[in-house]
C-alpha positions as CSV (number, residue, x, y, z in Angstrom):
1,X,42.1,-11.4,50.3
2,X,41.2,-9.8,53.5
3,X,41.7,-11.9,56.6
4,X,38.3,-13.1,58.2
5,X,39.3,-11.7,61.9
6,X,37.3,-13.0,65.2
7,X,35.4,-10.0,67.2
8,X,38.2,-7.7,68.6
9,X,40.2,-7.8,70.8
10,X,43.0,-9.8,69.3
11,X,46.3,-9.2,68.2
12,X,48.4,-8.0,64.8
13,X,52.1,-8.6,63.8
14,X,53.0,-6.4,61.3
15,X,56.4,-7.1,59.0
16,X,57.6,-4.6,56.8
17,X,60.2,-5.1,54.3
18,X,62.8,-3.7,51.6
19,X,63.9,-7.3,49.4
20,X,67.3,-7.5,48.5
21,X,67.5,-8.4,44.4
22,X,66.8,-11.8,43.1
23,X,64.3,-14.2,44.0
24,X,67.0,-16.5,45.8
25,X,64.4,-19.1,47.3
26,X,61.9,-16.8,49.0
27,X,58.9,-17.3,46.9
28,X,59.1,-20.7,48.2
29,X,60.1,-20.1,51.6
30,X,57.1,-17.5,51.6
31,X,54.5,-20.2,51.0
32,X,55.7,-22.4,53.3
33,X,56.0,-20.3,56.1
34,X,52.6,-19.1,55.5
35,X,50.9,-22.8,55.4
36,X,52.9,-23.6,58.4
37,X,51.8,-20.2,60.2
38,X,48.0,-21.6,59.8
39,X,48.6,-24.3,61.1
40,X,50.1,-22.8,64.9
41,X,47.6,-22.3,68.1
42,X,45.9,-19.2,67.6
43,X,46.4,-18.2,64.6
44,X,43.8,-16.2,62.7
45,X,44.5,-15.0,59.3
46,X,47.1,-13.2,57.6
47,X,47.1,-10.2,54.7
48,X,50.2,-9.2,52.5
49,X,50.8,-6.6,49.8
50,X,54.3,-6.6,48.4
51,X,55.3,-3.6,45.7
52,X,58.9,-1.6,47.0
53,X,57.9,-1.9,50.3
54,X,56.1,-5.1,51.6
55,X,53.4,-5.4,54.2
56,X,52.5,-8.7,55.8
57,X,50.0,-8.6,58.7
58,X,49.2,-11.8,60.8
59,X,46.3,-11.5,63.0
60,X,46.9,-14.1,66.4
61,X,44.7,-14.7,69.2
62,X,47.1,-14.2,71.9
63,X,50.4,-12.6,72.4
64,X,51.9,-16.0,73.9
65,X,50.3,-17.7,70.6
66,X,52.8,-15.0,68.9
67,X,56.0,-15.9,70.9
68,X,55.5,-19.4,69.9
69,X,55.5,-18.6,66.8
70,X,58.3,-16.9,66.1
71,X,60.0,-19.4,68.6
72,X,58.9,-22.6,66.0
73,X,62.6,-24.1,64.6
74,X,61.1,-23.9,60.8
75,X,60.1,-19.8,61.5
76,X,63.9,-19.7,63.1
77,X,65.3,-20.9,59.9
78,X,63.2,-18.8,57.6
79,X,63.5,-15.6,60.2
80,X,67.5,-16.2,59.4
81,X,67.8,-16.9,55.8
82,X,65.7,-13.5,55.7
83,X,68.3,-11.6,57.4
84,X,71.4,-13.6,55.1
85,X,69.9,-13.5,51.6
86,X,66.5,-11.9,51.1
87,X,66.2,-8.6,53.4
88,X,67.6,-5.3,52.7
89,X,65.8,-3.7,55.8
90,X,62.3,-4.8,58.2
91,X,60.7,-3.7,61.1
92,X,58.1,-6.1,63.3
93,X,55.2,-4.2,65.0
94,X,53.0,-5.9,67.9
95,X,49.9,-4.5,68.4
96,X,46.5,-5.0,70.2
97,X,43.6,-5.2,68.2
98,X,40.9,-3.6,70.3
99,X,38.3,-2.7,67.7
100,X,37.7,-3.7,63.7
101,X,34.7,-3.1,61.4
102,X,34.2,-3.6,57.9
103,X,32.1,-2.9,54.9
């Protein structure tokens, strides 16, 4: 489902990834990290598209809104168990929304 974003500008976290093998917990860690990232300050949506390479974007309202997030104790957890068990590689890009449209 595409994210139903505010009028620009705002901004986008994008997390690419390469899994490990095995499931190992992350389908559930996944969901919860994803009902508990609707449910920060400024949070405005979120797409993801997993095949080799997974693509999740969050869309936030603020880059202070982001830093909380990825400062929340639950995220910590989740951000670490990535890097021990489910993670073969990622890379986090910040960036400024400053136009969208859509058809």
């Amino acid at each position: 489902m595409i994210a139903n974003t505010p009028a620009a500008p705002y901004y986008a976290v994008i997390f690419t990834s390469l899994r490990t093998e095995g499931e190992n917990g992350y389908n559930a860690m996944s969901e919860e990290m994803a009902a508990l990232a609707k449910q920060q300050e400024g949070y405005l949506g979120i797409e993801s598209a997993r095949n080799e390479l997974g693509i999740t974007v969050s869309y936030w309202r603020s880059l202070e809104d982001i830093k909380n997030w990825k400062a929340n104790t639950q995220h910590l957890f989740a951000q670490r168990q990535g890097r021990e068990k489910w993670y073969e590689q990622y890379k986090v890009r910040i960036c400024k929304v400053e136009r969208d449209y859509e058809f």
